[in-house]
C-alpha positions as CSV (number, residue, x, y, z in Angstrom):
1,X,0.0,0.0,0.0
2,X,0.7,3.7,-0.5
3,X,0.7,6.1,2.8
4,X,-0.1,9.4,1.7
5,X,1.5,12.0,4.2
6,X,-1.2,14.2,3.3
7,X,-3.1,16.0,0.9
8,X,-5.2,17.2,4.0
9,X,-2.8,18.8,5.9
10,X,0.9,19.2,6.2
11,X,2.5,16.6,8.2
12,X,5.8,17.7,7.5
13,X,5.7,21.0,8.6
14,X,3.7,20.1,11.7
15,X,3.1,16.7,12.9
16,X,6.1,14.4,12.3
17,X,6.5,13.9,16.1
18,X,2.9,12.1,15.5
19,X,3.9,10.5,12.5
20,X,7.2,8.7,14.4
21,X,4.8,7.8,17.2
22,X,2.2,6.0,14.4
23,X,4.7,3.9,12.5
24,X,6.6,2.8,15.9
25,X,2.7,2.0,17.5
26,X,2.7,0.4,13.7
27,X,-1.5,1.8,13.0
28,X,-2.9,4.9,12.9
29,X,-6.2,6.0,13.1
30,X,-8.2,8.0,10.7
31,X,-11.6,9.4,11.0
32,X,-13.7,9.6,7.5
33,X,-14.5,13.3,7.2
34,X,-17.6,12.7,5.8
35,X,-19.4,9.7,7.6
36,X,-17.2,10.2,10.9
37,X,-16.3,6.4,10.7
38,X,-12.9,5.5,12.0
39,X,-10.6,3.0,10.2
40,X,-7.5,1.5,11.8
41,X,-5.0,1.5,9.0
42,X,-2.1,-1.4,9.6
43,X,1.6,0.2,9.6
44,X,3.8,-2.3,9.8
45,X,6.7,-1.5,7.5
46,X,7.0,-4.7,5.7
47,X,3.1,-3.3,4.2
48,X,3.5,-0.1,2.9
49,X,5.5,0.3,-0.3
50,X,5.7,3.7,-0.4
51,X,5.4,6.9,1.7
52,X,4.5,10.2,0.0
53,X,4.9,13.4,1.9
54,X,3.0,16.4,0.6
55,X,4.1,19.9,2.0
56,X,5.6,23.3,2.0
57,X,8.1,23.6,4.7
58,X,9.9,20.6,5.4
59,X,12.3,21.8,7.9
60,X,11.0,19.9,10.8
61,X,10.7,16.6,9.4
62,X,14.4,16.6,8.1
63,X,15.6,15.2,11.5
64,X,13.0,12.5,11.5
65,X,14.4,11.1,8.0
66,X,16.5,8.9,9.6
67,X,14.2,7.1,11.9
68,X,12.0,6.4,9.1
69,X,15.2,5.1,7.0
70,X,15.6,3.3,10.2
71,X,12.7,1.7,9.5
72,X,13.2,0.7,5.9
73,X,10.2,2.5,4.1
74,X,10.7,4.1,1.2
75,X,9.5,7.5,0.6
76,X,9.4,10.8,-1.7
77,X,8.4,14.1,-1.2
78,X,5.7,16.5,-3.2
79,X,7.3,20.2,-2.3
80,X,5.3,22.9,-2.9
81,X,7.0,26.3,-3.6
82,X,5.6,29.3,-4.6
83,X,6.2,32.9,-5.1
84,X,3.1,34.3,-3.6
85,X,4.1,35.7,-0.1
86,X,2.3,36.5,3.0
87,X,-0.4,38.2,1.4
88,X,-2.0,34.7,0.2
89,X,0.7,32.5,2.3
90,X,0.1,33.7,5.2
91,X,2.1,32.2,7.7
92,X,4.9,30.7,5.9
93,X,8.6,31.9,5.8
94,X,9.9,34.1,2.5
95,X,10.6,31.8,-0.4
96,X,13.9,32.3,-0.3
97,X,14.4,30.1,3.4
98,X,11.5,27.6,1.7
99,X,14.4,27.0,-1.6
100,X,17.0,26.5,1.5
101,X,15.0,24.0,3.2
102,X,14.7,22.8,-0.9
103,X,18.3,22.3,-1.1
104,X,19.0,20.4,2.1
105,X,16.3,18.0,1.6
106,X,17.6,16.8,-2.1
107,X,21.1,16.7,-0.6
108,X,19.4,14.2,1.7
109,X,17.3,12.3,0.0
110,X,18.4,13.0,-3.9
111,X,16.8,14.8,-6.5
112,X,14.7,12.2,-7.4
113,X,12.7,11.9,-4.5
114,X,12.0,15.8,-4.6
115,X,9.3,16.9,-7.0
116,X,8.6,20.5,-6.8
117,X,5.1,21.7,-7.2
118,X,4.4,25.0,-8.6
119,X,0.6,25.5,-7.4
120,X,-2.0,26.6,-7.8
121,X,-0.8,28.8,-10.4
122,X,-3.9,31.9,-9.9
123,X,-4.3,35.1,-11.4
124,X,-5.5,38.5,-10.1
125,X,-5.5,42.2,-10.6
126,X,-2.0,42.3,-9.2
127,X,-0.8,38.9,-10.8
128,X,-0.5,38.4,-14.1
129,X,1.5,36.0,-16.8
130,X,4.7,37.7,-16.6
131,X,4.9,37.9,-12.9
132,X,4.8,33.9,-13.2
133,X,7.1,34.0,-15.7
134,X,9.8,36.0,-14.1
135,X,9.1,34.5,-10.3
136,X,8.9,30.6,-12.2
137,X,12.3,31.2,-13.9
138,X,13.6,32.6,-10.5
139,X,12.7,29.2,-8.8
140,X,13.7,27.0,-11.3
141,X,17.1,28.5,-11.6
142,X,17.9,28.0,-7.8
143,X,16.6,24.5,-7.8
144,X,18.6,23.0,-11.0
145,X,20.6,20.3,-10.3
146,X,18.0,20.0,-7.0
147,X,14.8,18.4,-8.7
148,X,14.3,16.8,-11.9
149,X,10.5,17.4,-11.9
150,X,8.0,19.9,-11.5
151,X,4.4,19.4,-11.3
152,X,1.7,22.3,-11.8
153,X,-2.0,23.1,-11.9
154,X,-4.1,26.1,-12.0
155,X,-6.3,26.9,-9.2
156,X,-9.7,25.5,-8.9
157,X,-12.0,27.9,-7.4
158,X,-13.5,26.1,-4.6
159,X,-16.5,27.7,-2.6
160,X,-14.5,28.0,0.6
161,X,-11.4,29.7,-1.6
162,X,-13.7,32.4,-3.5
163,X,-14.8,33.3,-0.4
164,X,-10.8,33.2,1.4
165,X,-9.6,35.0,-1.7
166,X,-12.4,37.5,-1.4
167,X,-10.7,41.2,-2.1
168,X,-7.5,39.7,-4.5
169,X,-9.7,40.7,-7.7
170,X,-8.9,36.7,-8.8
171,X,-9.1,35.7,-12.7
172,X,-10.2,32.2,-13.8
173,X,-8.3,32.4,-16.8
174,X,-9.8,30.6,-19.9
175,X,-7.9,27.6,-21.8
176,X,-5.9,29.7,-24.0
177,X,-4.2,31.7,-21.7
178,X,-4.0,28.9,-20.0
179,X,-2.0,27.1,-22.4
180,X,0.3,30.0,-23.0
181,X,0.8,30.4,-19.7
182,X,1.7,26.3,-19.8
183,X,4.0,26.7,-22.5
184,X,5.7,29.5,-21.4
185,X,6.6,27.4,-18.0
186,X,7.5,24.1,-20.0
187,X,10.2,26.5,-22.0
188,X,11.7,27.6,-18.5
189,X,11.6,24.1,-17.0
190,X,13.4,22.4,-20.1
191,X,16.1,25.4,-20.2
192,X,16.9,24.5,-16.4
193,X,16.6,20.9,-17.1
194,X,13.1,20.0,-15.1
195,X,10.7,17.7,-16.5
196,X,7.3,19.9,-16.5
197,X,4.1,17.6,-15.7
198,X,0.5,18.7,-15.5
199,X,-1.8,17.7,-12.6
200,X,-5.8,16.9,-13.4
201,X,-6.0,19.4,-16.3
202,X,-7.0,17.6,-20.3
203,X,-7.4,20.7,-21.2
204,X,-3.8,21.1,-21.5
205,X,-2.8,17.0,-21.7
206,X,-1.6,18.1,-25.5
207,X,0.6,20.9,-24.3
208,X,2.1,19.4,-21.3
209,X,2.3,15.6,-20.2
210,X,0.1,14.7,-17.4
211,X,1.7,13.6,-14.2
212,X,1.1,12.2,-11.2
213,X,1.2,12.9,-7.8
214,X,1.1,9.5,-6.6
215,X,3.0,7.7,-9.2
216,X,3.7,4.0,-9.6
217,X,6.5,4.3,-11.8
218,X,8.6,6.4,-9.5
219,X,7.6,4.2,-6.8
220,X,9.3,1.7,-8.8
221,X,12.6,3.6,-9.7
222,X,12.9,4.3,-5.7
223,X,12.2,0.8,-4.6
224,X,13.8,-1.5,-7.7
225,X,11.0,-3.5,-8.0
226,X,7.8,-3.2,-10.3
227,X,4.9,-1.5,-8.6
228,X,1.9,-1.3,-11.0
229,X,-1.4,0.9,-8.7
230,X,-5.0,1.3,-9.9
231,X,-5.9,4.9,-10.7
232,X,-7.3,6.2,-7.4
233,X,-11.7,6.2,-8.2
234,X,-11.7,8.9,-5.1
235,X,-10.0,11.7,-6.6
236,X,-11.1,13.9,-9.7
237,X,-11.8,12.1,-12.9
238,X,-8.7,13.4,-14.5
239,X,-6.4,13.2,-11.7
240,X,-3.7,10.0,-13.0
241,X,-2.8,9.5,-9.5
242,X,-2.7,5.9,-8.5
243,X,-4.7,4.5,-5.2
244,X,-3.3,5.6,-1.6
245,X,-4.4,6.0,1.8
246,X,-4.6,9.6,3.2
247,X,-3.7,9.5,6.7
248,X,-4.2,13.5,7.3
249,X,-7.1,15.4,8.7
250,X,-8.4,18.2,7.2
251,X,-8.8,22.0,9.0
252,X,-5.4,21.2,11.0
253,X,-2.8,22.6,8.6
254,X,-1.3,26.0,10.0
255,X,-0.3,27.5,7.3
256,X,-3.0,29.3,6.4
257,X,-2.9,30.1,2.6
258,X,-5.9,31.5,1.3
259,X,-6.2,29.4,-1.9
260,X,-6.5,26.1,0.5
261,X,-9.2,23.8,0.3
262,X,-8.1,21.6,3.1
263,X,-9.1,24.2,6.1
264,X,-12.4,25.6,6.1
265,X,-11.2,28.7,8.0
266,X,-8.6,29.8,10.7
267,X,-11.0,29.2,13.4
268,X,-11.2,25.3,13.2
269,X,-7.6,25.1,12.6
270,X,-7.0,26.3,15.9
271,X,-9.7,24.7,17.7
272,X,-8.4,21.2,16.4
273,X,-4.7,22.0,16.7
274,X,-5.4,22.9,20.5
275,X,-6.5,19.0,20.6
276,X,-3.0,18.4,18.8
277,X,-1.5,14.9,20.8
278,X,1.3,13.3,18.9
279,X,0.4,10.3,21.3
280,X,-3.0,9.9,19.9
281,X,-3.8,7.5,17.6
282,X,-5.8,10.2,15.8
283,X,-4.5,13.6,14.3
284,X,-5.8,16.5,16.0
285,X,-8.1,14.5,17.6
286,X,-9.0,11.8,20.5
287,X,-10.8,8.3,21.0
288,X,-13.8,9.3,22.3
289,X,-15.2,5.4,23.1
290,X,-18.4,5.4,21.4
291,X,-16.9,4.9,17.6
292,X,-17.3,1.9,15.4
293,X,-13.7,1.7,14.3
294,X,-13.2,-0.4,11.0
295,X,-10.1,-2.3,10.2
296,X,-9.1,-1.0,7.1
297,X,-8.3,-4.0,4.7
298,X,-4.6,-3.4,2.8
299,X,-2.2,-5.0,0.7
């Protein structure tokens, strides 16, 4: 099985001390956001293929890469870098300390198991085309050599980020500036030698490749054995990612960027990061006796 480390919140950043705890306990728990059933997901190493750690900031978890070496699971990270600032990031440090963190982690790990992810790519009154184009080319040229991949989308206009984006003046830009916009970014990518991938978009599948997130083929480069997934029937029809288990929570990441649809607003965060344990066998979130808790069936 594939542990995905999450595309609800960032674990990384915030909750690796937890994480450490769950794959020594060998389970975690994980309550279903929509039904409120709890499954108990198995961890024992010799089950999960693959690890894949979403996130922006890193910094934390670079000391715990060693205990989950220890461990023998293989892993990769998704690394999300962006020019935006504090305006629509809130609460994360300047871009130039999130490239530093960048560079240590690839020295770790290798350049292979960093994929940088440039997203969502949006557009307002006060950013346009060319501000992507000059703040791209600035990323890309301080992580050549660094990644070999980057991955991007365009933002999907959620109701809960219309409303946090309220007062930016946001464009939904149609499918031709779209594609220029695409192009543009493949020509940078190629010139600093990063492989440019597009995530859930067929509007642009015959501009740029469509990648994946969770992907089965570097899964098997990392490990050196074939590893063949199903495409995962839970996310978006044209998302190519292959099946995993999210083991996040949603409304617990802290860093608070507007375009997010993982947190419904800054008040819940708080209220379930104020319940944050890294004992419990839930994230952000306590046993409370009167669950039906499901063993989750892996393989």
């Amino acid at each position: 099985m594939i542990i995905s480390a999450s595309r609800r919140t960032d674990i990384p950043a915030f909750y690796s001390e937890w994480l450490l705890n769950r794959l020594k306990e060998g389970y975690v728990l994980v309550r279903n956001p929509i039904n409120r059933l709890v499954s108990r997901i198995a961890l024992e190493h010799e089950l999960i293929d693959c690890m894949v750690f979403w996130t922006k900031n890193p910094l934390n978890m670079l000391q715990a890469l060693d205990t989950v070496d220890a461990f023998g699971i293989p892993y990769y990270f998704l690394f999300t870098v962006n020019p935006y600032g504090r305006e629509i990031e809130v609460h994360l440090p300047p871009v130039t300390e999130i490239i530093d963190t960048f560079l240590k982690l690839a020295n770790r790990v290798g350049k292979e198991r960093v994929i940088w992810r440039y997203d969502p790519i949006l557009l307002s009154r006060s950013i346009d085309p060319a501000y992507h184009y000059e703040r791209f080319e600035e990323i890309a040229e301080r992580l050549r050599g660094y990644t070999g991949k980057c991955i991007i989308s365009f933002l999907t206009l959620y109701k809960k980020c219309r409303r946090n984006l309220s007062g930016l003046g946001i464009i939904e830009p149609d499918d031709t500036t779209k594609k220029s916009i695409a192009q543009s970014l493949q020509t940078i990518a190629q010139h600093n030698n990063i492989d440019l991938a597009i995530c859930s978009d067929e509007t642009l599948a015959d501009i740029i490749p469509p990648g994946k997130c969770i992907d089965d083929a570097l899964i098997s480069r990392i490990t050196g054995r074939p590893f063949i997934g199903k495409k995962d029937k839970s996310q978006r029809p044209a998302c190519r990612c292959v099946e995993s288990i999210d083991i996040g929570a949603y409304n617990t990441c802290l860093h608070g960027c507007r375009y997010c649809y993982a947190n419904f607003d800054r008040k819940s965060v708080e209220r379930n990061y104020a319940r944050y344990d890294p004992e419990s066998p839930l994230l952000c979130d306590t046993v409370r006796g009167d669950e039906r808790i499901v063993e989750r069936k892996v393989k």
